[in-house]
C-alpha positions as CSV (number, residue, x, y, z in Angstrom):
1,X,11.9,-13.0,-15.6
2,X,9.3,-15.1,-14.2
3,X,6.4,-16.8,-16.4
4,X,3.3,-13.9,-17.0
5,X,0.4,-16.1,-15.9
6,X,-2.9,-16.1,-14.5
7,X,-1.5,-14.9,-11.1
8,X,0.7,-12.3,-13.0
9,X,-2.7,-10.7,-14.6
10,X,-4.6,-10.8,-11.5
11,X,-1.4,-8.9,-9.9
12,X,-2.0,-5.7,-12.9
13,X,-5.6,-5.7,-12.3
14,X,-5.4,-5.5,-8.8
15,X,-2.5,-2.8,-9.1
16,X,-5.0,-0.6,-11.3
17,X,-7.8,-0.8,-8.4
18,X,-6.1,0.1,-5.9
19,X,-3.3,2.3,-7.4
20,X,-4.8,3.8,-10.5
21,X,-1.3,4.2,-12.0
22,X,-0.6,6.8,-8.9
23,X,2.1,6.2,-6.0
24,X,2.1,2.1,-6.1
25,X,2.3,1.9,-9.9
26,X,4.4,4.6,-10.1
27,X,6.6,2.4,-7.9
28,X,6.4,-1.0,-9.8
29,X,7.2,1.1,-13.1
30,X,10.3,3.0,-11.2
31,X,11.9,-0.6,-10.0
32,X,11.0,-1.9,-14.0
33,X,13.8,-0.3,-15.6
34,X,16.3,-1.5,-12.8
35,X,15.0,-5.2,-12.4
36,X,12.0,-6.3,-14.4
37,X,12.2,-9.4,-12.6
38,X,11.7,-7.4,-8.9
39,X,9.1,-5.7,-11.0
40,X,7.6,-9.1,-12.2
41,X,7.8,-10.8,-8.8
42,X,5.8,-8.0,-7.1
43,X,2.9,-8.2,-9.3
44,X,2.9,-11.9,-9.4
45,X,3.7,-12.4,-5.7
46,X,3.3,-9.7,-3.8
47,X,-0.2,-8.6,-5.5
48,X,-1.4,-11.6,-7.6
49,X,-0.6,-14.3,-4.9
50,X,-0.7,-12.6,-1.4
51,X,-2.6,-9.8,-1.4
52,X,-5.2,-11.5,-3.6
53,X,-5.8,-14.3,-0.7
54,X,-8.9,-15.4,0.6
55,X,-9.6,-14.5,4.4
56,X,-9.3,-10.5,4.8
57,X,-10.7,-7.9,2.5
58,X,-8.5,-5.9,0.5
59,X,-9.1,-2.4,3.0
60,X,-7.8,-5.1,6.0
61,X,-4.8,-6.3,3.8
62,X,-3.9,-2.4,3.1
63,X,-4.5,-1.5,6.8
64,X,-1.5,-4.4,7.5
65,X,0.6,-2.9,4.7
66,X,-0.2,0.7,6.3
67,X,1.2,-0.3,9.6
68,X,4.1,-2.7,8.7
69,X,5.2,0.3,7.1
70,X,4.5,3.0,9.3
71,X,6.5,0.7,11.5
72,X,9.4,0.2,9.6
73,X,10.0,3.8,9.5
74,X,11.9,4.6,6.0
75,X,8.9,3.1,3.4
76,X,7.0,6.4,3.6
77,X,6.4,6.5,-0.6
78,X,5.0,2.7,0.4
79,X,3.2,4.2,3.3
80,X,1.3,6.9,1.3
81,X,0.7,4.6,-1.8
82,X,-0.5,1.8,0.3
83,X,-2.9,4.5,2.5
84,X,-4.2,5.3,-0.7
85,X,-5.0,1.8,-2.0
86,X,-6.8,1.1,1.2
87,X,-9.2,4.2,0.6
88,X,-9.8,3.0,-2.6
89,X,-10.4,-0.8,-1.3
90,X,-13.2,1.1,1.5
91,X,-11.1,2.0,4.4
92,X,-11.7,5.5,6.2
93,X,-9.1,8.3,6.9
94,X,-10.5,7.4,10.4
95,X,-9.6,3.6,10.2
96,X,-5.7,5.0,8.7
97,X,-5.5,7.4,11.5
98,X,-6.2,4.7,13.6
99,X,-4.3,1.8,12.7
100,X,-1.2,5.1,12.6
101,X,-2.2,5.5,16.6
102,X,-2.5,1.8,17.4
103,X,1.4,1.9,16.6
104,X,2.2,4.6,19.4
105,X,3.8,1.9,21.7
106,X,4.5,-1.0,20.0
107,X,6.6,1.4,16.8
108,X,7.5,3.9,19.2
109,X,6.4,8.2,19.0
110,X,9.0,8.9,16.3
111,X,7.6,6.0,13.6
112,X,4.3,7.1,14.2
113,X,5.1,11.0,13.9
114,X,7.0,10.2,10.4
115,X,3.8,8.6,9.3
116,X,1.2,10.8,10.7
117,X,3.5,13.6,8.4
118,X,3.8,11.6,5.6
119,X,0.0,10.9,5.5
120,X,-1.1,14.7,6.0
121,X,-2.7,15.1,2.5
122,X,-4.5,11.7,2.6
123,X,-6.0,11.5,5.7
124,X,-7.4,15.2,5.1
125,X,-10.7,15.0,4.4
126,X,-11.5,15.6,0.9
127,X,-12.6,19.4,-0.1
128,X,-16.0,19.6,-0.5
129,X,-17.0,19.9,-4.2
């Protein structure tokens, strides 16, 4: 288990903003009960550390994670949970939709239909209240 520091905390509170507890909290809590210290190392590294850098906002940051998973073609729980956390750090459906498209050529029609599917309720636009 690695040390719960300053990085560590940074790594929860970020997780909270962007996640709320829904579809990337869910998944740190799912992997906790297998290997706290996976669980540990993703807040601490993956959020606290690198997605806490200086140098891109945090919509930019998710845009990346939205495409490097979109690409990868079998993350599409991280694909939807990371979509959402950009929308909550100021992205636009547009700017998801988008970033989905860019991928046409470079991921290849399949990736990019996957994720276009796998993103149908969050890029719909929110019903009007």
């Amino acid at each position: 288990m690695i040390r719960q520091d300053a990085q560590y905390q940074k790594g929860l509170e970020l997780i909270e903003r962007l996640h709320g507890g829904h579809t990337g909290g869910e998944r740190v809590a799912a992997v906790a009960d297998i290997s706290p210290d996976f669980a540990d190392m993703t807040i601490a590294w993956a959020t606290g550390h690198i997605l806490s850098r200086p140098g891109l906002d945090l919509a930019t940051r998710e845009l990346i994670l939205v495409a490097a998973c979109a690409t990868q073609g079998f993350a599409q729980v991280q694909l939807v949970a990371h979509a959402e956390a950009a929308l909550r750090a100021g992205a636009t459906r547009q700017q998801i939709h988008e970033t989905i498209l860019q991928l046409t050529f470079y991921a290849g029609g399949p990736a990019v239909s996957n994720a276009l599917v796998a993103l149908k309720e969050v890029l719909a636009e929110p019903a009007a209240v």
